[in-house]
N, C-alpha and C positions, 0 to 999 in steps of 0.2 A: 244242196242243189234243190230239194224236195222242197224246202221251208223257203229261200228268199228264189224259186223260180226264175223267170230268163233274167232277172236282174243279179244272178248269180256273175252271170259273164260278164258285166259291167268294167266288175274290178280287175285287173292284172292282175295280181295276184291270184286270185281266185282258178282265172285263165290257166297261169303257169303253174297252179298247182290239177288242175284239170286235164294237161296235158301229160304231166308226169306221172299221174296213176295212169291214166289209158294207155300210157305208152308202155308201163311197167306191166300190167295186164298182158297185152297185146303180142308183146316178148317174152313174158312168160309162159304165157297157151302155144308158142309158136314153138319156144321150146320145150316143152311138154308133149308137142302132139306130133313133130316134125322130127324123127331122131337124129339126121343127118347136118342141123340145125343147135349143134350141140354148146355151140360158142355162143350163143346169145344167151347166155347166163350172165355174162360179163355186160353185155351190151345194159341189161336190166339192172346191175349194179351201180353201174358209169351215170344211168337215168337218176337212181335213186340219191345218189351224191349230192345233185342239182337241187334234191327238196334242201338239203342244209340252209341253202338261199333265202327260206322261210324265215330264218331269224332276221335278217338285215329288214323285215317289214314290223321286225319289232324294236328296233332300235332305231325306223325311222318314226313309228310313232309315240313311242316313251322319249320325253325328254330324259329325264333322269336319268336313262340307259342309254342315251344318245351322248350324254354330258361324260357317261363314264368312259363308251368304247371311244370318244375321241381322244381322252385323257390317254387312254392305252397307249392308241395309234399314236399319238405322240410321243409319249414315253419310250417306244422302241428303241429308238436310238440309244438312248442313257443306258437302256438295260442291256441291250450289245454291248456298251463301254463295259461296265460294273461284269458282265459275264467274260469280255476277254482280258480282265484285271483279276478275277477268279484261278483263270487257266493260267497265269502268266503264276501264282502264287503255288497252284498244285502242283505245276510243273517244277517249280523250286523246290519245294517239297520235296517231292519226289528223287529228283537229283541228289539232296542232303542226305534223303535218307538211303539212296542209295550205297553212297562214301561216307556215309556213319556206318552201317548195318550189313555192307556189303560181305564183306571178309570174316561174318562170324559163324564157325564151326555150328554148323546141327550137331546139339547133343541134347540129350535130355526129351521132354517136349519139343523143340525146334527140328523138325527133320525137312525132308522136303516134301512132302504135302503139307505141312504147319508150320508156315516161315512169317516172314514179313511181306 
C-alpha cells in the first residue's frame, strides 16, 4: 500500500485482499480484548479461507497455468470413472479374499491382531 499509494485500490484484487486482513485484524482484537466474544475465533478462520481465492488471480493471469487448471477441470469426469472402476476392483478383492482366507485357523504368526 505504502509503495503503489491510492492506486493500490484500483485493483480488485488488491481491494479483496484489503478487506480480508482488516477484517482478520478487526476479529482478532475483538476477540482478544472482549472475553465474552469468544466464538469469533472461528469467524477469523472462515475470513481467512476467502484469501485461498488469491490463486484463481494467478491462473487467470498465467496462461500456462490457465491451460493446465482447465485441462484439470475437465478431466474430472474421467477421473471419477477411472476412480469408481478402482473401488468396483478393491471391493472384489476384497470379497475373494475374504472366501479365500476367511476360514483360516490363527496359528503360528496369524493370531488375531496379525491376520489378513
Amino acid at each position: 500500500m505504502i509503495a503503489l499509494g491510492k492506486s493500490y485500490f484500483y485493483d480488485g484484487w488488491n481491494c479483496f485482499d484489503f478487506v480480508i486482513v482488516v477484517g482478520t485484524i478487526i476479529f482478532t482484537i475483538l476477540g482478544e480484548a472482549v472475553p465474552s466474544l469468544s466464538g469469533v475465533g472461528t469467524q477469523t478462520t472462515i475470513l481467512r479461507t476467502f484469501r485461498m481465492l488469491r490463486v484463481l488471480r494467478l491462473v487467470n493471469r498465467a496462461k500456462q497455468l490457465r491451460i493446465i487448471f482447465t485441462t484439470f477441470v475437465v478431466t474430472i469426469p474421467s477421473l471419477a470413472n477411472v476412480g469408481g472402476l478402482m473401488f468396483i476392483l478393491m471391493f472384489l478383492f476384497a470379497i475373494l479374499g475374504i472366501n479365500f482366507f476367511g476360514l483360516v485357523k490363527p496359528l503360528g504368526a496369524i493370531n488375531d491382531h496379525a491376520n489378513f
